[in-house]
LOTIBA-598896 format. One record per residue (C-alpha): residue number from 0; residue in three letters; chain; z, x negated, y. Coordinates in nm, 2 decimals. Layout:
BEGIN
{NUM ALA A {Z X Y}}
...
This chain:
BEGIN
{0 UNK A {-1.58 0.61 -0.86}}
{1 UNK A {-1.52 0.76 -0.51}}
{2 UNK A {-1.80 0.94 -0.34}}
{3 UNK A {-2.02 0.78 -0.11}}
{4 UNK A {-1.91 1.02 0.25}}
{5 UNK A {-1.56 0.88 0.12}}
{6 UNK A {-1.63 0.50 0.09}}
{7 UNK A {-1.83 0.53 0.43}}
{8 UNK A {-1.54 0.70 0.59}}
{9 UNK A {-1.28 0.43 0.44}}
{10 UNK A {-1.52 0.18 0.59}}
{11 UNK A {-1.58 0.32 0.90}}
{12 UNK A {-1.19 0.37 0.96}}
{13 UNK A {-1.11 -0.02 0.84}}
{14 UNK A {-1.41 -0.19 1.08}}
{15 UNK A {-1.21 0.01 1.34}}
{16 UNK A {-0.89 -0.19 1.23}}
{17 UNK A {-1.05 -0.50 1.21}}
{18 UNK A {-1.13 -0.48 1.58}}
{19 UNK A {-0.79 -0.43 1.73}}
{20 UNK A {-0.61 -0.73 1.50}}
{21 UNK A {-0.61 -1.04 1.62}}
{22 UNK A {-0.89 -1.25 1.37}}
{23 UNK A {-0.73 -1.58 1.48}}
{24 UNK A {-0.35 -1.52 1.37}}
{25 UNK A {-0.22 -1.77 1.14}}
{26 UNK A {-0.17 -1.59 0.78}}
{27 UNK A {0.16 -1.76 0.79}}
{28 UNK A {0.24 -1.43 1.02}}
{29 UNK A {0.24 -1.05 0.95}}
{30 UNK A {-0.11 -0.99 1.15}}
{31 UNK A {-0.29 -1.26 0.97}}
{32 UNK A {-0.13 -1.10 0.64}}
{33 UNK A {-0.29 -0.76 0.75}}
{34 UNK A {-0.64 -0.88 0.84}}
{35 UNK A {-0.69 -1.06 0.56}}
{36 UNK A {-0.57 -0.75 0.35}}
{37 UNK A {-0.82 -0.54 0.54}}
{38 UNK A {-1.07 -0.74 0.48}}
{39 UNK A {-1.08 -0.76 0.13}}
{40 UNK A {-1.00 -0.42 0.14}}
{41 UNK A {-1.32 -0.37 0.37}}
{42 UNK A {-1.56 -0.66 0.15}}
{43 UNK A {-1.42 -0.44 -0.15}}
{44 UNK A {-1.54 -0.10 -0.01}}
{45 UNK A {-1.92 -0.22 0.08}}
{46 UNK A {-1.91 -0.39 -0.29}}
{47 UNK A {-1.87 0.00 -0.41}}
{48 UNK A {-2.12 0.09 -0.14}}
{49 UNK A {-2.42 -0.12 -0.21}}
{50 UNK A {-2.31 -0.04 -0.66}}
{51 UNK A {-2.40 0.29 -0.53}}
{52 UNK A {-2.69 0.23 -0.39}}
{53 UNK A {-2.86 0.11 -0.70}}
């Protein structure tokens, strides 16, 4: 299991991606494909995050 500076770093670096794709692209294009990746990605890292925690 990855460290938590790592995890907060991944997290840190994916809620900046989230912010500069477009959350209202249709999935049936390459931008909607890539924020919904991130963001399971992202839902996946603060899942480790808050296993962490306790």
């Amino acid at each position: 299991m990855k460290n938590m500076q790592e995890l907060l770093a991944r997290k840190s670096k994916l809620t900046i991606a989230m912010r500069m794709i477009d959350r209202k692209a249709s999935f049936e294009t390459e931008e909607g494909r890539v924020y919904a990746q991130t963001l399971v990605k992202l839902v996946m890292i603060e899942m480790q995050i808050e296993a962490q925690e306790k």
